[in-house]
VOBARO-825970 format. One record per atom (N, C-alpha, C, O, CB): residue in one letter; x, y, z. Coordinates in pm, whole numbers, plus 50000, padded with zeros to 5 digits. Each point is the difference from the previous one (the first is absolute). Glycine has a CB too. Layout:
# VOBARO-825970
AXYZ ...
This chain:
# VOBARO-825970
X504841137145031 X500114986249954 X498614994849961 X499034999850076 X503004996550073 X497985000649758 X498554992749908 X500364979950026 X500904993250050 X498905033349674 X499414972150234 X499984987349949 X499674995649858 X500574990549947 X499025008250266 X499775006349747 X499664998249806 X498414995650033 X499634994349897 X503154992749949 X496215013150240 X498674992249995 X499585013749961 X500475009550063 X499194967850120 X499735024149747 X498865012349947 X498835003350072 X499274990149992 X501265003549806 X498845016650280 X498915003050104 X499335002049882 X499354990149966 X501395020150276 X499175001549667 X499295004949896 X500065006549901 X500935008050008 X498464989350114 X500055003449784 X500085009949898 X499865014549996 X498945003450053 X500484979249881 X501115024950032 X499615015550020 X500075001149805 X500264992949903 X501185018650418 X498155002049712 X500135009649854 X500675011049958 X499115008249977 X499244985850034 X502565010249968 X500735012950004 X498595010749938 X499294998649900 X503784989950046 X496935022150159 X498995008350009 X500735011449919 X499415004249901 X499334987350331 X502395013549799 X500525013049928 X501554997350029 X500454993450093 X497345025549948 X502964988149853 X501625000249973 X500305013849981 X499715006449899 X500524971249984 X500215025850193 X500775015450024 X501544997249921 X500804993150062 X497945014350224 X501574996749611 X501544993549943 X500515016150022 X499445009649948 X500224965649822 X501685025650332 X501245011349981 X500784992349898 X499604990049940 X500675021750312 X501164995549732 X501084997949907 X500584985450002 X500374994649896 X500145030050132 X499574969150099 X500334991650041 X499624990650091 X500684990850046 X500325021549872 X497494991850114 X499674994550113 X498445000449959 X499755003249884 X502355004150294 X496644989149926 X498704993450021 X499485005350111 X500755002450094 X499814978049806 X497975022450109 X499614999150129 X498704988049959 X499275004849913 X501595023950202 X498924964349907 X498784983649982 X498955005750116 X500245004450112 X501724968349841 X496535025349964 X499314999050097 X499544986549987 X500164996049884 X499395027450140 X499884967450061 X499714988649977 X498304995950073 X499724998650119 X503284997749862 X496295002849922 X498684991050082 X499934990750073 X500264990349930 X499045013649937 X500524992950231 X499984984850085 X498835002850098 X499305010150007 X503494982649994 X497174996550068 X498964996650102 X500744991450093 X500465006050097 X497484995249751 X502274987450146 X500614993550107 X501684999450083 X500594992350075 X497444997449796 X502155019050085 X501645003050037 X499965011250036 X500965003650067 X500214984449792 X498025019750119 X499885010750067 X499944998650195 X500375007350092 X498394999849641 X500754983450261 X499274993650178 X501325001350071 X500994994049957 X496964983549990 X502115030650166 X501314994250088 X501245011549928 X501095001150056 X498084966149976 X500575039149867 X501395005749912 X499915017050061 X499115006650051 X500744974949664 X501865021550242 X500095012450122 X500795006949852 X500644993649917 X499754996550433 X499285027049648 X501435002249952 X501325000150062 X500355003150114 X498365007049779 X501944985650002 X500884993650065 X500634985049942 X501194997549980 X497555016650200 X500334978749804 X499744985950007 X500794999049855 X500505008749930 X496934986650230 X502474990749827 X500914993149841 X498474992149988 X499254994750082 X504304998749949 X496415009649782 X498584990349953 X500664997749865 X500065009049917 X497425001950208 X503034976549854 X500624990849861 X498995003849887 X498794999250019 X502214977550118 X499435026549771 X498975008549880 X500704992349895 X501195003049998 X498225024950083 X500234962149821 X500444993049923 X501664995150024 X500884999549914 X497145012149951 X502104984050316 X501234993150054 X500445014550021 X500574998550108 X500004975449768 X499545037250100 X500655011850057 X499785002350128 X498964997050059 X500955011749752 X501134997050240 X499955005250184 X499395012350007 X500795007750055 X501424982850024 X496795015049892 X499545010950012 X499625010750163 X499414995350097 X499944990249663 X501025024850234 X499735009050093 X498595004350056 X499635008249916 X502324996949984 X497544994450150 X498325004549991 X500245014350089 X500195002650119 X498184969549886 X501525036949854 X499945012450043 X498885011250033 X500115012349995 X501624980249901 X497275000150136 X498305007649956 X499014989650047 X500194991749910 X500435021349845 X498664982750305 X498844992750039 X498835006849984 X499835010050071 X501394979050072 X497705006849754 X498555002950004 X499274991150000 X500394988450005 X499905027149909 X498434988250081 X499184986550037 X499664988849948 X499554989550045 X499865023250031 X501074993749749 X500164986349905 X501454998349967 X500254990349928 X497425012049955 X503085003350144 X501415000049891 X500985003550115 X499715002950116 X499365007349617 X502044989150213 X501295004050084 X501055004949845 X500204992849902 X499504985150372 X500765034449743 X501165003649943 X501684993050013 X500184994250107 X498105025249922 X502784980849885 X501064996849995 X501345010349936 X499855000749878 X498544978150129 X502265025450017 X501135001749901 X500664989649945 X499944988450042 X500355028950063 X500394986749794 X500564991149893 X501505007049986 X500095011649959 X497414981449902 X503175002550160 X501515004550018 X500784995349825 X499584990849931 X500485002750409 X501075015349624 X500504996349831 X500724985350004 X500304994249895 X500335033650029 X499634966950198 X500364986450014 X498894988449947 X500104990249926 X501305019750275 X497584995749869 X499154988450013 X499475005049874 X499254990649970 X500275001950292 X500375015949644 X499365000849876 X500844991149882 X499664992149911 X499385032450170 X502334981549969 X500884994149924 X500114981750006 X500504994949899 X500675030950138 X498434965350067 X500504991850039 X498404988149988 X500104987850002 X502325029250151 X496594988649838 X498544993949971 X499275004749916 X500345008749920 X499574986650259 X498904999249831 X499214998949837 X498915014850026 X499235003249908 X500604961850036 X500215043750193 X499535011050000 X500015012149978 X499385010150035 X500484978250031 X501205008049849 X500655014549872 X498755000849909 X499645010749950 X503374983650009 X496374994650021 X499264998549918 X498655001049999 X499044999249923 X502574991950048 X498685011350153 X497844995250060 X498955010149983 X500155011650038 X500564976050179 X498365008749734 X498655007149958 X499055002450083 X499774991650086 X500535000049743 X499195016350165 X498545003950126 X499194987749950 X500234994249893 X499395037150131 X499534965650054 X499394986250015 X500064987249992 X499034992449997 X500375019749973 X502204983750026 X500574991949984 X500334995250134 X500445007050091 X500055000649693 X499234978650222 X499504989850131 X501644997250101 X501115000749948 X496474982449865 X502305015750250 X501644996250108 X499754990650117 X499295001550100 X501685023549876 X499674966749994 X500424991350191 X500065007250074 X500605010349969 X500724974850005 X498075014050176 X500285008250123 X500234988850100 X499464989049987 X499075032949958 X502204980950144 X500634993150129 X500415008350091 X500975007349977 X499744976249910 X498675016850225 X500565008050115 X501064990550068 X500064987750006 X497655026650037 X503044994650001 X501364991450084 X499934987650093 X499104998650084 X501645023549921 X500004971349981 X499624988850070 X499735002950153 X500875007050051 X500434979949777 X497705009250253 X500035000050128 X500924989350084 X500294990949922 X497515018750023 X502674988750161 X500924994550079 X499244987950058 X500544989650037 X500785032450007 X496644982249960 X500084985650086 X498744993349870 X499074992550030 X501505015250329 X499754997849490 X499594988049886 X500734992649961 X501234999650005 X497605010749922 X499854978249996 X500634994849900 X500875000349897 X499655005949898 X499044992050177 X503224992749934 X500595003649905 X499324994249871 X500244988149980 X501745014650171 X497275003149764 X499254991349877 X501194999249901 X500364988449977 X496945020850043 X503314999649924 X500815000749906 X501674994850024 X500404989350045 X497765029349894 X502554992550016 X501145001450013 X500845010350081 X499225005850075 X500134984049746 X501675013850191 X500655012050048 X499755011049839 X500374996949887 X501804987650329 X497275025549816 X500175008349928 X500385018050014 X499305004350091 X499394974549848 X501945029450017 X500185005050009 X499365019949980 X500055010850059 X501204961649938 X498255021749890 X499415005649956 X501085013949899 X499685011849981 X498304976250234 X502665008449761 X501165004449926 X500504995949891 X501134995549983 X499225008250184 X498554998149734 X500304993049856 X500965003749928 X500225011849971 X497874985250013 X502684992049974 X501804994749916 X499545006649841 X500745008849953 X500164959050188 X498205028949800 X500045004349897 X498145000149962 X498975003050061 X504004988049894 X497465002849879 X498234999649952 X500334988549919 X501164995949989 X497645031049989 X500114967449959 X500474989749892 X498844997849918 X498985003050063 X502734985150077 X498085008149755 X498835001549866 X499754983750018 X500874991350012 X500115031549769 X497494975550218 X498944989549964 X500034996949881 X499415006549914 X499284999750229 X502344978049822 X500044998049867 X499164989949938 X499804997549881 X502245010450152 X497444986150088 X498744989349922 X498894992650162 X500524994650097 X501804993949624 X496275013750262 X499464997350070 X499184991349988 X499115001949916 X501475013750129 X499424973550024 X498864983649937 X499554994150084 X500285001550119 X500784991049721 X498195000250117 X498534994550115 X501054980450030 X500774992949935 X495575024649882 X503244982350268 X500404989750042 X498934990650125 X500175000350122 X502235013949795 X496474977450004 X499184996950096 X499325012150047 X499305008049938 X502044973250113 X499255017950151 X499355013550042 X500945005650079 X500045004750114 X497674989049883 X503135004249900 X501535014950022 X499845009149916 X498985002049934 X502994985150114 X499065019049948 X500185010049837 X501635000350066 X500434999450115 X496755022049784 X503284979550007 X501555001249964 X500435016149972 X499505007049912 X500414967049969 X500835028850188 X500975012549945 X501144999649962 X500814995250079 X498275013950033 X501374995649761 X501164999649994 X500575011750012 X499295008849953 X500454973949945 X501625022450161 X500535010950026 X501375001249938 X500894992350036 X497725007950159 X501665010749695 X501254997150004 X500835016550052 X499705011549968 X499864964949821 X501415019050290 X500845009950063 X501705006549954 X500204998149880 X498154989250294 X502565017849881 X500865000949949 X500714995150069 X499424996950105 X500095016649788 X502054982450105 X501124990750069 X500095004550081 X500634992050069 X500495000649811 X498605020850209 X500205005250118 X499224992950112 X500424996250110 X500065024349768 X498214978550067 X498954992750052 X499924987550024 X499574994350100 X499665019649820 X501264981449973 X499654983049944 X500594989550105 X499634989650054 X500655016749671 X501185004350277 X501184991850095 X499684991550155 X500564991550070 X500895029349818 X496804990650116 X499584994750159 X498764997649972 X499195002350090 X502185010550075 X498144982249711 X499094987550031 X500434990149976 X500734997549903 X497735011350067 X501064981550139 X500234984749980 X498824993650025 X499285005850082 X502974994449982 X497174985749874 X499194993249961 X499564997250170 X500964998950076 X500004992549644 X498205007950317 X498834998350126 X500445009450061 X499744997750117 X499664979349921 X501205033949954 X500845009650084 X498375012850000 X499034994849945 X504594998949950 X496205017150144 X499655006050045 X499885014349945 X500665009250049 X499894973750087 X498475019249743 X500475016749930 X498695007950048 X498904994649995 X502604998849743 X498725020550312 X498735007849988 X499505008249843 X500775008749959 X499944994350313 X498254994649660 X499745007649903 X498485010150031 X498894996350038 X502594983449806 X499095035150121 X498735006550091 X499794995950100 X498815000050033 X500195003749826 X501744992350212 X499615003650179 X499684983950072 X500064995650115 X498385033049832 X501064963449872 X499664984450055 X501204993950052 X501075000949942 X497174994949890 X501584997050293 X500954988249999 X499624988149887 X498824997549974 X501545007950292 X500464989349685 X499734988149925 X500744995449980 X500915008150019 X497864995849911 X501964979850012 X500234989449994 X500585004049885 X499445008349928 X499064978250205 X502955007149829 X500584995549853 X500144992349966 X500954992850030 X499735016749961 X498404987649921 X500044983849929 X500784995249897 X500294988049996 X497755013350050 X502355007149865 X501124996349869 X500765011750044 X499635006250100 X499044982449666 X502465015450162 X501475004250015 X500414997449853 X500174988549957 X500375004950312 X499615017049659 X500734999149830 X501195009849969 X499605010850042 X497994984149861 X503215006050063 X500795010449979 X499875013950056 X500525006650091 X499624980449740 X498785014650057 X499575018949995 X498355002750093 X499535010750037 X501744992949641 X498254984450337 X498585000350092 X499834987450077 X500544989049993 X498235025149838 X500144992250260 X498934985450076 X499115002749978 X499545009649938 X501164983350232 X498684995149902 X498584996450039 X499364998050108 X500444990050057 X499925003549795 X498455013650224 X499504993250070 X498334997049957 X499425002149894 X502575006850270 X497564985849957 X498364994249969 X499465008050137 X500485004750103 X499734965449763 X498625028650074 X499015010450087 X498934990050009 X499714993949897 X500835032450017 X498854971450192 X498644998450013 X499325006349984 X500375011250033 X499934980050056 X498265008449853 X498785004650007 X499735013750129 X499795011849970 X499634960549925 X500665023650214 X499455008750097 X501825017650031 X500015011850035 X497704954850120 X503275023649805 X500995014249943 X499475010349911 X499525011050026 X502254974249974 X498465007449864 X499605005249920 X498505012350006 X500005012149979 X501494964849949 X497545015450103 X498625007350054 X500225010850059 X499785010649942 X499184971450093 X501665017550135 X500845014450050 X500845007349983 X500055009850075 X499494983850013 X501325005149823 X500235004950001 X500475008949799 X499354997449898 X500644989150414 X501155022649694 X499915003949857 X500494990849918 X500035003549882 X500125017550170 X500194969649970 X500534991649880 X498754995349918 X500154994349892 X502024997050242 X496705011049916 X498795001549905 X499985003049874 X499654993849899 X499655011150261 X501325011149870 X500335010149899 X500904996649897 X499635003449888 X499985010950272 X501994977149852 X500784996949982 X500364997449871 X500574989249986 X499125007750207 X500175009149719 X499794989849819 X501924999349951 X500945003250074 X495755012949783 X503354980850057 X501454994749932 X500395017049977 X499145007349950 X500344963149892 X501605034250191 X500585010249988 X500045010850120 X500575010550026 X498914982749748 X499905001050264 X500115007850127 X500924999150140 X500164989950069 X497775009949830 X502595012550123 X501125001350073 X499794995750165 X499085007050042 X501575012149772 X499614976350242 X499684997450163 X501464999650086 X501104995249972 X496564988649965 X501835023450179 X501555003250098 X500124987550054 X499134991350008 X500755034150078 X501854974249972 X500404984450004 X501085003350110 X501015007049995 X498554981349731 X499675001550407 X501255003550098 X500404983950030 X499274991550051 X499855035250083 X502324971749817 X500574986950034 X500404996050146 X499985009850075 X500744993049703 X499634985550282 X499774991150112 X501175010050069 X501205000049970 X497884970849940 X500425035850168 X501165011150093 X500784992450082 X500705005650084 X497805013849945 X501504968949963 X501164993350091 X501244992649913 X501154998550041 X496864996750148 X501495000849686 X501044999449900 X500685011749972 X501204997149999 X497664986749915 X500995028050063 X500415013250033 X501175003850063 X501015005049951 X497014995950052 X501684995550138 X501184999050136 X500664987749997 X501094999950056 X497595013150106 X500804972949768 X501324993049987 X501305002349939 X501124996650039 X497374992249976 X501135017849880 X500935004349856 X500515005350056 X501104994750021 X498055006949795 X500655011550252 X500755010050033 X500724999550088 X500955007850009 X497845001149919 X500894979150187 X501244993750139 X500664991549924 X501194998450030 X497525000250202 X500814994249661 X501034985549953 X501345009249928 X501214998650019 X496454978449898 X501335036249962 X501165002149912 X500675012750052 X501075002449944 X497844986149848 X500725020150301 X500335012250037 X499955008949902 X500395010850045 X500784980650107 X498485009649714 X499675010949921 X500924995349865 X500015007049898 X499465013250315 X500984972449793 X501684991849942 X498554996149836 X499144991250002 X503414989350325 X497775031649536 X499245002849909 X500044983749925 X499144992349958 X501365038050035 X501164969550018 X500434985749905 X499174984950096 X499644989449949 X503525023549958 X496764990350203 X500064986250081 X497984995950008 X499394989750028 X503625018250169 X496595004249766 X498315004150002 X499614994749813 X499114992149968 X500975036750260 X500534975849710 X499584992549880 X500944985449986 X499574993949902 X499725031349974 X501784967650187 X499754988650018 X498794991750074 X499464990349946 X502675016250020 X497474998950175 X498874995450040 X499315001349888 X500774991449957 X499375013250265 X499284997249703 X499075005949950 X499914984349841 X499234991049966 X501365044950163 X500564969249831 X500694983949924 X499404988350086 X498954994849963 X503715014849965 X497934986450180 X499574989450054 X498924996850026 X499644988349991 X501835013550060 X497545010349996 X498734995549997 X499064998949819 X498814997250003 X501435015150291 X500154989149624 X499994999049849 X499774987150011 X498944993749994 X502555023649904 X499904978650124 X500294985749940 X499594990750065 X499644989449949 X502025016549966 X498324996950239 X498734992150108 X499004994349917 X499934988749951 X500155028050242 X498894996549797 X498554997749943 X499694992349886 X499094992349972 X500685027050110 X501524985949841 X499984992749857 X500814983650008 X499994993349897 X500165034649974 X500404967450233 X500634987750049 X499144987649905 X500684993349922 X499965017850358 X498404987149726 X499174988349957 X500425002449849 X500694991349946 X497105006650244 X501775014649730 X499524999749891 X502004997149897 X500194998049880 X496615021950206 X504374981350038 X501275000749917 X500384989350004 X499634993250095 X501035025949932 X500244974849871 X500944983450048 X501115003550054 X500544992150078 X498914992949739 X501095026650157 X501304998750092 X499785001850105 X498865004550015 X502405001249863 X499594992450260 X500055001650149 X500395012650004 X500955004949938 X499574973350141 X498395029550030 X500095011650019 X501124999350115 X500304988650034 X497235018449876 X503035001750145 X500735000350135 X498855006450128 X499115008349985 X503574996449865 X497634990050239 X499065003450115 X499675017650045 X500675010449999 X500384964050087 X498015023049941 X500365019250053 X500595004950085 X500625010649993 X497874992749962 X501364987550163 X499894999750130 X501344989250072 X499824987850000 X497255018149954 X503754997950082 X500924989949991 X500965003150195 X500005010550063 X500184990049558 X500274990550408 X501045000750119 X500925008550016 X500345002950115 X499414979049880 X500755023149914 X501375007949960 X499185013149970 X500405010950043 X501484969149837 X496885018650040 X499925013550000 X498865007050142 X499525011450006 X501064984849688 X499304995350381 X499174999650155 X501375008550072 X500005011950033 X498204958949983 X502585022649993 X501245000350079 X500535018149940 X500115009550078 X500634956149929 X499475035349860 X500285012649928 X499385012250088 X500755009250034 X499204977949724 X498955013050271 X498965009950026 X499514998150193 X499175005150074 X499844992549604 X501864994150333 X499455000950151 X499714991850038 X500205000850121 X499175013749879 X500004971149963 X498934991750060 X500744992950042 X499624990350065 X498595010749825 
């Protein structure tokens, strides 16, 4: 279990690619402290294995899931990564619940200065989209961060100055792909409210549409959330 706060930057040192799979070596310094093989170290929000400890670096495998499922199908030797060692039991919760089990990836479609923010925009696919909601809670690369707009096909969040600085969203320019793990407790609502029920999951999915978009329509939306349908499901 992570939280999304970033300890440090590492560097991918070397990429061993099999048919389907990775072995990562990774540069670091401060996450190394305290780490066992054995251990889980979040590598751009990934749950990684630490299979190798040396005195600068720690090794990883890369499984055809996690290639298939994040932006490290893609990754280049010297190319920079979030690191987070697992949360300890008696720290600070800084972030969020995270998992470290990234949902998908999603492309950087416009990035802008704002004062002394900078703006990201992200746009994702409907698989994704369905579980962001506006102040709700997304990890991108491993960051916890804040959602500030909510549009159809993307969001937004804002970064401060001292984010940005630590971590890779430095790097970050318009087109670029970043892994995306949505609010894991919206996750387990869906799945106790709708039980897997395909038709009753893209109605949720409607309702929260027409929620968000509520202000901008004149007709009356119908509620999402209603007595009858509390009562339907258990409550």
């Amino acid at each position: 279990m992570f939280t999304g706060i970033v300890e440090e930057v590492g560097t991918i040192d070397t990429i061993s690619r099999g048919a389907n799979s990775a072995v990562l070596t990774i540069r670091a310094e401060k996450v190394l402290a305290g780490t066992k093989v054995g251990d889980s170290i979040a590598v751009n929000g990934i749950c990684l294995t630490v299979t190798r400890l040396m005195p600068h670096a720690f090794t990883a495998d890369v499984m055809h899931e996690t290639l298939n499922r994040s932006s490290l199908a893609n990754a280049l030797r010297g190319a920079h990564v979030n690191l987070e060692r697992a949360m300890a039991a008696d720290g600070r919760f800084g972030g969020h619940i995270v998992s470290g089990h990234v949902d998908g990836t999603g492309r950087i479609v416009e990035v802008k200065k704002d004062d002394n923010a900078i703006w990201y925009t992200i746009q994702a696919a409907p698989q994704l989209m369905r579980y962001i909601v506006e102040k709700g809670s997304v990890t991108i690369d491993g960051i916890s961060l804040t959602v500030a707009k909510v549009a159809q096909d993307n969001f937004s969040i804002s970064a401060i100055p001292h984010t940005v600085s630590q971590t890779v969203l430095k790097d970050r320019k318009v087109g670029a792909v970043v892994n995306l793990e949505t609010d894991i407790i919206g996750k387990y609502v869906e799945k106790l409210l709708f039980k897997g029920q395909s038709e009753e999951i893209i109605g949720a999915q409607t309702i929260k549409e027409n929620a968000s978009h509520k202000s901008s329509e004149n007709k009356k939306q119908p509620d999402g959330i209603t007595r009858d349908f509390l009562a339907k499901y258990g409550f």
